[in-house]
C-alpha positions as CSV (number, residue, x, y, z in Angstrom):
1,X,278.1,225.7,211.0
2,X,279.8,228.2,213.4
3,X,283.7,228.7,213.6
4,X,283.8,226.4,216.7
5,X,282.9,222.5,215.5
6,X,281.6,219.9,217.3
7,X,284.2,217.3,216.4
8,X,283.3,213.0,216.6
9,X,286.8,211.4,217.0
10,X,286.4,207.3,216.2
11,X,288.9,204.7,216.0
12,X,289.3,201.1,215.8
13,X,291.5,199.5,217.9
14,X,294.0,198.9,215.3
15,X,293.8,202.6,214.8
16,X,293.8,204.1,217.8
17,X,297.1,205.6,218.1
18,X,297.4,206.7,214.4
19,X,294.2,208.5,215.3
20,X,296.0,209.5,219.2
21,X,299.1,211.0,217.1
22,X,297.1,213.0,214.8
23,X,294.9,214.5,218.0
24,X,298.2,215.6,219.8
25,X,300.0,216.9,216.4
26,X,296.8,218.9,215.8
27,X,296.2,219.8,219.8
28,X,296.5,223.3,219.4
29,X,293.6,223.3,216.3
30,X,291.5,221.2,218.0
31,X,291.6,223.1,221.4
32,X,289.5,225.9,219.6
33,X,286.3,223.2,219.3
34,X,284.3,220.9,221.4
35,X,285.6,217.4,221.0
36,X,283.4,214.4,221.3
37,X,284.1,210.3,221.3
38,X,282.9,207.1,221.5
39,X,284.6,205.3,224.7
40,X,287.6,203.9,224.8
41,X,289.0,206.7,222.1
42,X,287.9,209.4,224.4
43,X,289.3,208.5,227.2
44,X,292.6,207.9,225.4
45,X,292.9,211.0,224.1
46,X,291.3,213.4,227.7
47,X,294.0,210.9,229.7
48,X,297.3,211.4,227.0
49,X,296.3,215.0,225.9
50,X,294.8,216.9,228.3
51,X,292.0,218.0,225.9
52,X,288.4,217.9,227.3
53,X,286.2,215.8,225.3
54,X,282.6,214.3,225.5
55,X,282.0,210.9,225.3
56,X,279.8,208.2,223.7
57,X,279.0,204.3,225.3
58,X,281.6,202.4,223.2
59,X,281.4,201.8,219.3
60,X,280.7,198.1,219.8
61,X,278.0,199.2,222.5
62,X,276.3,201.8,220.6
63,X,278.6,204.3,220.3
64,X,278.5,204.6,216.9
65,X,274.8,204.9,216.4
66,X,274.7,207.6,219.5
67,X,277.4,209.6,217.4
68,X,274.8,209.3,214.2
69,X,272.0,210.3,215.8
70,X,273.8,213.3,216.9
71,X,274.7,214.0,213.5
72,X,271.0,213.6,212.0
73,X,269.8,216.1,215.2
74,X,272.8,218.9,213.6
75,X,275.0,218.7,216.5
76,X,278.1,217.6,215.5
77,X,279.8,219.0,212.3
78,X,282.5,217.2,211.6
79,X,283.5,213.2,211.7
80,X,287.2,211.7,212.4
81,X,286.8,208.1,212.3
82,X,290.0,206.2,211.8
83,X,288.2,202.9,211.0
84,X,290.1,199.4,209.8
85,X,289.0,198.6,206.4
86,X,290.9,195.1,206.8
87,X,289.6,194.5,210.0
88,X,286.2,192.5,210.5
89,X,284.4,194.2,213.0
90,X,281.6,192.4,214.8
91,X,279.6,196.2,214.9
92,X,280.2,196.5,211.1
93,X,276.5,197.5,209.9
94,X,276.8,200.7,212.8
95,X,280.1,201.8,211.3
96,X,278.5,201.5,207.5
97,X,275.6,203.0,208.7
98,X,277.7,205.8,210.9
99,X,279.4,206.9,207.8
100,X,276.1,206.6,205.7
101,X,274.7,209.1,208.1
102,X,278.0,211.5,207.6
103,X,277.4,211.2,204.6
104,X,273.8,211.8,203.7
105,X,273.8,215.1,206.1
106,X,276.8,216.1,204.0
107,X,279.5,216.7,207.3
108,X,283.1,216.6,206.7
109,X,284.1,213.3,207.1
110,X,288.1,212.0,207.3
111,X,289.2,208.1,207.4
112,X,292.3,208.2,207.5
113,X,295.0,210.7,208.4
114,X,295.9,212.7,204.9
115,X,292.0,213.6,204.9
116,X,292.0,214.8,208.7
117,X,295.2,216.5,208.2
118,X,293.7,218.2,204.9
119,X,290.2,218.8,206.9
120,X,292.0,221.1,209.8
121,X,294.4,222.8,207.3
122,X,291.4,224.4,205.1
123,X,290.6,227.5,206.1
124,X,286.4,226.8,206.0
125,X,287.4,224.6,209.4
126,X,288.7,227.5,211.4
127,X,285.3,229.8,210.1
128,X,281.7,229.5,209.9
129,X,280.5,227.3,207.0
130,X,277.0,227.3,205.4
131,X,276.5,223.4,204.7
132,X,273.7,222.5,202.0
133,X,271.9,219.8,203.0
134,X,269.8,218.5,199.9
135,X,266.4,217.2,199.9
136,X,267.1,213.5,199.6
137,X,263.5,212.5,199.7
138,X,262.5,214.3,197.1
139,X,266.3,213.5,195.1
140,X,265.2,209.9,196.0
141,X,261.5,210.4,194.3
142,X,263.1,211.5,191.0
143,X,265.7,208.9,190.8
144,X,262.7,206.1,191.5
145,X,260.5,207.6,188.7
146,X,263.3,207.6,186.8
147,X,264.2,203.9,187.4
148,X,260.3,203.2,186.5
149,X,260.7,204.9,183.4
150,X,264.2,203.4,181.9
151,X,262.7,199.6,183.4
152,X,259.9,200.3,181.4
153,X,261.5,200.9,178.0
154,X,263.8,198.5,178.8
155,X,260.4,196.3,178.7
156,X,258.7,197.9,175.8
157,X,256.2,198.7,177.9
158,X,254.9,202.1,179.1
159,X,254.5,203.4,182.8
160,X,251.9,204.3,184.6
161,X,250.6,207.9,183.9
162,X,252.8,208.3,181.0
163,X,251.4,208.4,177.1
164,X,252.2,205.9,175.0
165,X,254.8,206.7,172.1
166,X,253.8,208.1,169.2
């Protein structure tokens, strides 16, 4: 990751200008990157900060899933989504998937406001950042053979390939 971030900025409706208050406290930090958004929230924050940012269709319209894909290609590094957790949203399995995305390509990710303002305070945000991006296929392998293994004793049986106990 270089010292300049690509930055997603999200927000639910209800969250909008908890999320707007934190971009123009943190204006001057967030100058130094390249700002991007799904709709709406971009164009609230270019039109009451002055900040130039990049934006996505709407979360309900796809934003959300063009801001994952992004993060799966490696070009954003960082994710501010200020999403309702008490809020039924009608896109719901692209925000669970969005942050499953964040997650699994291990990019800083802040949901509310302490996280964020912890996120810009660290001094690995203002430098470059070697993120470790495991290999979850091969995680994902061991934990199956695992689970094969534990079903099977659980079963008194014995798994495939494996000797029987002496």
């Amino acid at each position: 990751m270089r010292g300049e971030k690509n930055i997603a900025l999200i927000a639910h409706d209800s969250r909008k200008a908890d999320l707007l208050e934190w971009v123009r406290f943190n204006r001057e930090v967030l100058r130094e990157h390249r700002l991007f958004a799904t709709g709406t929230t971009g164009g609230l924050i270019a039109a009451r900060t002055g900040l130039e940012v990049t934006r996505f269709k709407s979360g309900p319209l796809g934003g959300d899933q063009q801001v994952g894909a992004r993060i799966s290609e490696g070009e954003l590094d960082v994710l501010i989504f200020f999403w309702d957790p008490l809020e039924p949203q009608p896109h719901d399995p692209d925000v669970k998937a969005l942050l499953r995305i964040a997650v699994l390509y291990n990019i800083p990710t802040a949901c509310n406001r302490s996280t964020a303002d912890f996120l810009v305070a660290s001094s690995l945000f203002h430098g470059e950042y070697d993120r470790i991006l495991e290999d979850h296929a091969a995680n994902r392998e061991a934990w199956l053979t695992e689970q094969v293994k534990l079903a099977a004793a659980r079963a008194g049986t014995v798994p495939p390939g494996e000797p029987p106990a002496p």
